[in-house]
C-alpha positions in Angstrom: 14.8 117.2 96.2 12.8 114.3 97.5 13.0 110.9 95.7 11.9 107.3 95.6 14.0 104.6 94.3 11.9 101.4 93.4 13.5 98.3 92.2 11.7 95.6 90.7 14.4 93.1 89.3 17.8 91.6 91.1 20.6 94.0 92.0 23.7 94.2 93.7 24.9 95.8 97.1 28.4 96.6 98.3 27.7 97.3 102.0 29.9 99.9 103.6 32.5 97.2 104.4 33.4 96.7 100.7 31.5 93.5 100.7 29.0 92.8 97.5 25.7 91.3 98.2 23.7 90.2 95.2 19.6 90.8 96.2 16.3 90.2 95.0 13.4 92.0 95.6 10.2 90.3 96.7 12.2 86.6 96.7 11.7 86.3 100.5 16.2 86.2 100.6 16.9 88.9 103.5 16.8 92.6 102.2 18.3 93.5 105.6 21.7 95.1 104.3 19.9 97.3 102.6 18.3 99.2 105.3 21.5 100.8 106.7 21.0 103.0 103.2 18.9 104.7 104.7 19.8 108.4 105.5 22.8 107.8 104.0 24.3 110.7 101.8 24.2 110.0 98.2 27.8 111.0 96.7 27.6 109.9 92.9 24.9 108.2 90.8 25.5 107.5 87.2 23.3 105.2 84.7 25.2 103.9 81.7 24.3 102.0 78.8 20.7 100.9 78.4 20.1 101.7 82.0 22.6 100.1 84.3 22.2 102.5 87.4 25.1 103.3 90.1 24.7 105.0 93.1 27.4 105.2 95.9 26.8 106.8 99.3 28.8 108.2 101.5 29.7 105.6 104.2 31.4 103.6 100.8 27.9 101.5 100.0 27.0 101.9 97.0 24.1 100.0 94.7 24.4 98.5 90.9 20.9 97.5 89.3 21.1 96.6 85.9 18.6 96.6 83.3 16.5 93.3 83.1 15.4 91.6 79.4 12.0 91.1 80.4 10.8 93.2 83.0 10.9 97.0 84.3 13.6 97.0 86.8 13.8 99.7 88.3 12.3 103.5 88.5 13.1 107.0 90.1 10.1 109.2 91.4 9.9 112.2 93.8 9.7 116.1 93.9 12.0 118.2 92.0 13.3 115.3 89.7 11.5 114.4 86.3 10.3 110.5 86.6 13.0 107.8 85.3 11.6 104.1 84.5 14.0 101.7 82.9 11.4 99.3 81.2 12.1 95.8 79.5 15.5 95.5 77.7 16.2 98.6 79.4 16.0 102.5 77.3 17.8 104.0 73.9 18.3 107.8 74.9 18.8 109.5 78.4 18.9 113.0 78.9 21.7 114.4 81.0 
């Protein structure tokens, strides 16, 4: 499985230390932390509610986005997965 995680809308980042950082894409505020995710192993994700999305990794990072009233905020694409896009005021019915 190969997959893209795009997110459009602010979201949370504990970084491995146990610290949270609260981000925003595309605001110009330094996305830096969120670089050491990268080849990181993913060891739980989980999206509850209307589309409130956890993932945590294996060092002890982990990500929280949430879904946003008035824009998509975030979206899942790649091989071997079936597309996910959490669109304004976030989605009724997931399949598990």
């Amino acid at each position: 499985m190969d997959a893209e995680l795009i997110v459009e809308t602010p979201f949370l980042l504990r970084d491995a230390g146990g610290e949270w950082h609260e981000l925003e894409p595309g605001s110009g505020v330094n996305l830096a932390p969120v670089l050491g995710l990268f080849g990181q192993s993913i060891t739980a994700v989980d999206v509850q509610g209307r589309g409130a999305l956890s993932i945590d990794f294996g060092d002890g990072a982990g990500l929280r986005i949430g879904p946003d009233a008035q824009f998509e905020s975030w979206h899942l694409i790649g091989r071997g997965i079936s597309p996910v896009i959490v669109g304004p005021g976030g989605e009724e019915h997931w399949q598990r």
